[in-house]
Biopython code that builds the backbone (N, CA, C, O; Angstrom):
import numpy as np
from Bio.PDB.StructureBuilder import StructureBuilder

atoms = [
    (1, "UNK", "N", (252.072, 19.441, 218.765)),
    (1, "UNK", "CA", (250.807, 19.072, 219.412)),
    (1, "UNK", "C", (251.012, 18.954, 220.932)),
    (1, "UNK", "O", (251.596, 17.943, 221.321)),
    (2, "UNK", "N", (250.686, 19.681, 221.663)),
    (2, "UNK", "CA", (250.491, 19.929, 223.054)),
    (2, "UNK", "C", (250.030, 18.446, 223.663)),
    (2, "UNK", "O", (249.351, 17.668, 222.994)),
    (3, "UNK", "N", (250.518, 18.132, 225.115)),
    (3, "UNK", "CA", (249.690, 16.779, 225.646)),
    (3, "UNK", "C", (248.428, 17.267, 226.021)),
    (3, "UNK", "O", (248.209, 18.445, 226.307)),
    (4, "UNK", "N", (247.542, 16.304, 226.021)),
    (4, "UNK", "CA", (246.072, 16.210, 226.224)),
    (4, "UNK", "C", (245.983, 16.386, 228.112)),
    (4, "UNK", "O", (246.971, 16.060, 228.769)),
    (5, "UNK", "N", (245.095, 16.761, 228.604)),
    (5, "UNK", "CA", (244.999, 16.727, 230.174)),
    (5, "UNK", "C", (245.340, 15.387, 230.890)),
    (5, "UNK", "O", (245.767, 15.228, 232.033)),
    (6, "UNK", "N", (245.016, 14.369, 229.841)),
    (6, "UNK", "CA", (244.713, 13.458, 229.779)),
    (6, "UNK", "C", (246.346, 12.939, 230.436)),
    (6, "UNK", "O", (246.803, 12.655, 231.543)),
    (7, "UNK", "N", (246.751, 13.003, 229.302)),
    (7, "UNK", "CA", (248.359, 12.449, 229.538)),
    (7, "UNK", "C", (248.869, 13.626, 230.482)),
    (7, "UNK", "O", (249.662, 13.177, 231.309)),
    (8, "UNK", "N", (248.737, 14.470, 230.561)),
    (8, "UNK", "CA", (249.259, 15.147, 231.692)),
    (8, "UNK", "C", (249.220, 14.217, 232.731)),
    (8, "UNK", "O", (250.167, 13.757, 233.368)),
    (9, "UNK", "N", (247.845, 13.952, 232.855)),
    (9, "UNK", "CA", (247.402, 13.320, 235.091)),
    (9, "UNK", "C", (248.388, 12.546, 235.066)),
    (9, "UNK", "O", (249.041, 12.374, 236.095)),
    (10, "UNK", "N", (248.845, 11.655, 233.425)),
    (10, "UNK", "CA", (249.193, 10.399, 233.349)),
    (10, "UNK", "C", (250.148, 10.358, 234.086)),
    (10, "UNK", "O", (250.298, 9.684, 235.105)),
    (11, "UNK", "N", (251.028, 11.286, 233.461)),
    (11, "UNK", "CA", (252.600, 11.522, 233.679)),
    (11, "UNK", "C", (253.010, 12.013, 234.959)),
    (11, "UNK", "O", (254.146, 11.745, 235.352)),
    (12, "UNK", "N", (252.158, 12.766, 235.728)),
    (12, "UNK", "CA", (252.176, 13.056, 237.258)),
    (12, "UNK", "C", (252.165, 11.783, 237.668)),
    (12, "UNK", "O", (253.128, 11.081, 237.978)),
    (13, "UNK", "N", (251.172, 11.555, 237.655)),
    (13, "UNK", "CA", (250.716, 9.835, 238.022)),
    (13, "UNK", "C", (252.033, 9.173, 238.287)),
    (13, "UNK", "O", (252.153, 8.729, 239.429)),
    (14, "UNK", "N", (253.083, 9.006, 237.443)),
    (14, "UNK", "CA", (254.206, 7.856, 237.403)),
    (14, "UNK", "C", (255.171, 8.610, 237.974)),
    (14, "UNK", "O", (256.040, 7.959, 238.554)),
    (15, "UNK", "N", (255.312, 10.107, 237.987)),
    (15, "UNK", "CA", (256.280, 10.588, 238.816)),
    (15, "UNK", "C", (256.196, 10.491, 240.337)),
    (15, "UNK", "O", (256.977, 10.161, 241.230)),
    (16, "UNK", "N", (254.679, 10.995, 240.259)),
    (16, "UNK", "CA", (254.469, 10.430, 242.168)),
    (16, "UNK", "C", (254.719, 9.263, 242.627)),
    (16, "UNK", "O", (254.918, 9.141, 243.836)),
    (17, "UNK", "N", (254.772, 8.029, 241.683)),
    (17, "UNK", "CA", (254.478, 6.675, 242.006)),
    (17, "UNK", "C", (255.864, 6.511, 242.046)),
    (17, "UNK", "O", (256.216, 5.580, 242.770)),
    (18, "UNK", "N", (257.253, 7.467, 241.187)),
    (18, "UNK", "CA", (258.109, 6.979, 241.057)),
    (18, "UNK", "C", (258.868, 7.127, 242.269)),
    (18, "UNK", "O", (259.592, 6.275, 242.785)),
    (19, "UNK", "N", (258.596, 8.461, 242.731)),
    (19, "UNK", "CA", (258.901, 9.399, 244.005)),
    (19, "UNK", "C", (258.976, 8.881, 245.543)),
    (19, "UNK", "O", (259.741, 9.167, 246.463)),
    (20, "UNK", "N", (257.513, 7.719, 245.413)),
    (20, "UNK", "CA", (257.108, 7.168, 246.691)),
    (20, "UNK", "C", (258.545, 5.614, 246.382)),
    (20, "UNK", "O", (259.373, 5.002, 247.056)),
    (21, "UNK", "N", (258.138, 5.639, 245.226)),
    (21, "UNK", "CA", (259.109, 4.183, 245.291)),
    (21, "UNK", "C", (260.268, 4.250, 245.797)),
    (21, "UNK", "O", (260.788, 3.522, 246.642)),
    (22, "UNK", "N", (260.907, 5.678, 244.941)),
    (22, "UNK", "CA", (262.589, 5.857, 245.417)),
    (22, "UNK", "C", (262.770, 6.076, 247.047)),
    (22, "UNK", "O", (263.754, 5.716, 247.693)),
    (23, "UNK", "N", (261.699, 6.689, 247.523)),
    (23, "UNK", "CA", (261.471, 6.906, 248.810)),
    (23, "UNK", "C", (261.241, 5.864, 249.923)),
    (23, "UNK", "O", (261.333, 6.153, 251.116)),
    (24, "UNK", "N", (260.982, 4.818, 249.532)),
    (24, "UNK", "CA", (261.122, 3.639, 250.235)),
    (24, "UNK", "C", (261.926, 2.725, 250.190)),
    (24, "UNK", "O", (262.218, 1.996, 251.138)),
    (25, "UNK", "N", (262.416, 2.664, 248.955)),
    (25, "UNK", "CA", (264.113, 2.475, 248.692)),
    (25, "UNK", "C", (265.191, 2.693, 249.645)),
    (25, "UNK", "O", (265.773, 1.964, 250.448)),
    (26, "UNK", "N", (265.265, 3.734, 249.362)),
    (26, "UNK", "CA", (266.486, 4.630, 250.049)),
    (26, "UNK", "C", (266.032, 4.528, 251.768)),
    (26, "UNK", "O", (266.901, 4.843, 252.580)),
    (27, "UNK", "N", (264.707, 4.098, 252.265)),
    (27, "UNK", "CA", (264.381, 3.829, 253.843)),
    (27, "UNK", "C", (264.678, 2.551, 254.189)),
    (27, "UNK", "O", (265.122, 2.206, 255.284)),
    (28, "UNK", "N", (264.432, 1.830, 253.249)),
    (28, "UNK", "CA", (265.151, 0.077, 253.424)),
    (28, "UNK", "C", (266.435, 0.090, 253.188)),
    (28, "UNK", "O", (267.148, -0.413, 254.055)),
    (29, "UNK", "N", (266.937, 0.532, 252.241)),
    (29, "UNK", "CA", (268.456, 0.428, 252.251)),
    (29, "UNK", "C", (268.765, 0.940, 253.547)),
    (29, "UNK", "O", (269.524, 0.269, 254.246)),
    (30, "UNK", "N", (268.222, 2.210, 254.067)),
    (30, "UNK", "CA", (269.417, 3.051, 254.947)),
    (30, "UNK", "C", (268.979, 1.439, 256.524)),
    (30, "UNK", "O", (269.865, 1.388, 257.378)),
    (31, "UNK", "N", (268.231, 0.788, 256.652)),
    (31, "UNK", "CA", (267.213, -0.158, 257.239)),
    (31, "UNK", "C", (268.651, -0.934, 257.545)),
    (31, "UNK", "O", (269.288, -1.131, 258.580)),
    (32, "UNK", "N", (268.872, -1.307, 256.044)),
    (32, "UNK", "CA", (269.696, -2.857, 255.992)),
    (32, "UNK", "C", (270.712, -1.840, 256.135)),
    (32, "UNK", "O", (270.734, -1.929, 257.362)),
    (33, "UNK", "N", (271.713, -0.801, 255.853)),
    (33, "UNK", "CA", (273.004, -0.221, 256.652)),
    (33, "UNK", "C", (273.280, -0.380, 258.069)),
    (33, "UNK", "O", (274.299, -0.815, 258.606)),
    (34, "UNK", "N", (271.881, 0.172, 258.739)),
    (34, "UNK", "CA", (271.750, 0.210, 259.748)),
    (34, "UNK", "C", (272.094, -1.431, 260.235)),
    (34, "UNK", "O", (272.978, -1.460, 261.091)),
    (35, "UNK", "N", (271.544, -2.816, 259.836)),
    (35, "UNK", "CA", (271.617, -3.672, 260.471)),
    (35, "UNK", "C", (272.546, -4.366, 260.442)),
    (35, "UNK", "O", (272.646, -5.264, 261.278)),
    (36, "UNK", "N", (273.469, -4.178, 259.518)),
    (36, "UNK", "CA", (274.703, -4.449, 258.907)),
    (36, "UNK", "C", (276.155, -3.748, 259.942)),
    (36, "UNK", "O", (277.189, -4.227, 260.407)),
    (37, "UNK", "N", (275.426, -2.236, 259.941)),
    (37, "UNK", "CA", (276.831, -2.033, 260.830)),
    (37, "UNK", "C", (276.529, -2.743, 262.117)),
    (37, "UNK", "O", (277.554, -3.151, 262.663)),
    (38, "UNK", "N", (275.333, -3.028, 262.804)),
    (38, "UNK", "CA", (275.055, -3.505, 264.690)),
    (38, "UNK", "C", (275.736, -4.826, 264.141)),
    (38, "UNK", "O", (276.826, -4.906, 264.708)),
    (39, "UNK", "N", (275.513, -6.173, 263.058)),
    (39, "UNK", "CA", (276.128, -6.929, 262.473)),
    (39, "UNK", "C", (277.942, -6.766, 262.908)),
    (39, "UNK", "O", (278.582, -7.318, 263.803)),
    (40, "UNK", "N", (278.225, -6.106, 262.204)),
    (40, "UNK", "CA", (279.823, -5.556, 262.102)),
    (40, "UNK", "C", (280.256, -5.784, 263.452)),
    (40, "UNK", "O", (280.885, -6.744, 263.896)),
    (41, "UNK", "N", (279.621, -4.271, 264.323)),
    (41, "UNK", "CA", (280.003, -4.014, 265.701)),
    (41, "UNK", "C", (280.333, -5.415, 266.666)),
    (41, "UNK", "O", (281.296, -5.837, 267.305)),
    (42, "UNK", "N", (278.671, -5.944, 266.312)),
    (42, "UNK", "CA", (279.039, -7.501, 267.207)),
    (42, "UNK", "C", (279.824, -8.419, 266.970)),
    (42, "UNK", "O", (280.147, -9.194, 267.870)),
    (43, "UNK", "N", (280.340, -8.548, 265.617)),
    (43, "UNK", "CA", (281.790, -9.308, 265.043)),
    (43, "UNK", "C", (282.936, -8.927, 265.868)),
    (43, "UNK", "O", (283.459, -9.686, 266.683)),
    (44, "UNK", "N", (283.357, -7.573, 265.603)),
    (44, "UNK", "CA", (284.503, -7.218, 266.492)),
    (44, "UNK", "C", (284.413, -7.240, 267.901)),
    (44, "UNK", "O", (285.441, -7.459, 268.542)),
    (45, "UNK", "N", (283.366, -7.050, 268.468)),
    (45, "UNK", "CA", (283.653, -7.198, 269.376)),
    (45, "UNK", "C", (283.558, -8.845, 270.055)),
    (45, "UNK", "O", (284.065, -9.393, 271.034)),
    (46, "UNK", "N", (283.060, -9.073, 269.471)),
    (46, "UNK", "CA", (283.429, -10.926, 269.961)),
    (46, "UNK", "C", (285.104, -11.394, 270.086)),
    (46, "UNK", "O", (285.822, -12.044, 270.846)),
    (47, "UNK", "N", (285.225, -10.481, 268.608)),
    (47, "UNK", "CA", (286.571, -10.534, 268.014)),
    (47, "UNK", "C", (287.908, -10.261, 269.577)),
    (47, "UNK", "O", (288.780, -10.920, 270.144)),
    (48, "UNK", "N", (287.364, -9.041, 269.657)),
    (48, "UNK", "CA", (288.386, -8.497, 270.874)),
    (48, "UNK", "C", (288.149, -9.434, 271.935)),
    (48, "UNK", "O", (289.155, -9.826, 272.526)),
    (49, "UNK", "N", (286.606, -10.047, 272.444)),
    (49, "UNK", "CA", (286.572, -10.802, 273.793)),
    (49, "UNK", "C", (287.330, -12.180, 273.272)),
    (49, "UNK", "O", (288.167, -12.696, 274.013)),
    (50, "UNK", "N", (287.149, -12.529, 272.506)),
    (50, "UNK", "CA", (287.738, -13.886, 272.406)),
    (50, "UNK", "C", (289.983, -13.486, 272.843)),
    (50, "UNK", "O", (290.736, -14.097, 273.602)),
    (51, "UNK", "N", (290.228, -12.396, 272.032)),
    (51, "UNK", "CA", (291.736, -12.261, 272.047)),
    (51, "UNK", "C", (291.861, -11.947, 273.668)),
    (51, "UNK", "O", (292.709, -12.503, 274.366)),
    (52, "UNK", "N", (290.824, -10.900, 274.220)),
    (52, "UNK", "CA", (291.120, -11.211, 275.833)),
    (52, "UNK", "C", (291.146, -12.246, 276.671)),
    (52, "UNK", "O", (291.877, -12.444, 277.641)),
    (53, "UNK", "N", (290.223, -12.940, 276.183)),
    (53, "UNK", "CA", (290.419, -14.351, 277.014)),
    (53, "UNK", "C", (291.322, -15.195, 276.868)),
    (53, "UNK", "O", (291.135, -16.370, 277.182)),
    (54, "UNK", "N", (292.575, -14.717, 276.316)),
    (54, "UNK", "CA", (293.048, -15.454, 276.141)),
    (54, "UNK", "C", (294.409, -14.786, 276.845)),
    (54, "UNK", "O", (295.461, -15.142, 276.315)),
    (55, "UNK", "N", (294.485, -14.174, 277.591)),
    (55, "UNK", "CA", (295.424, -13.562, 278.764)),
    (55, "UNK", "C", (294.668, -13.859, 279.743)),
    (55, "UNK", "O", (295.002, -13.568, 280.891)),
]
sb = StructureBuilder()
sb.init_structure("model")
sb.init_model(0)
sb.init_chain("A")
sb.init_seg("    ")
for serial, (resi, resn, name, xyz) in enumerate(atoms, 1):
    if name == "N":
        sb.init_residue(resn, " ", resi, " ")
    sb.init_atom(name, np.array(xyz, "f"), 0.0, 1.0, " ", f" {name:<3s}", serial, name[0])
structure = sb.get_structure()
């Protein structure tokens, strides 16, 4: 038994919805990478000013 048109739209329906989701996902994650490494960067380098100041 073939799907109805019906369940066709359906099933588009949840792939697009799934599509946009993964897609905003993967823009927040890459978001929080992004803020995580400027995070990082400013650790070490505190890291290094503190060991200079100290010559």
């Amino acid at each position: 038994m073939p799907p109805t048109a019906d369940q066709i739209a359906q099933i588009k329906n949840i792939v697009q919805l799934y599509k946009t989701h993964v897609k905003t996902a993967v823009a927040k994650h890459k978001i929080t990478v992004k803020k995580n490494m400027a995070e990082l960067d400013r650790r070490k380098v505190e890291k290094i000013r503190r060991k200079l100041q100290k010559y």
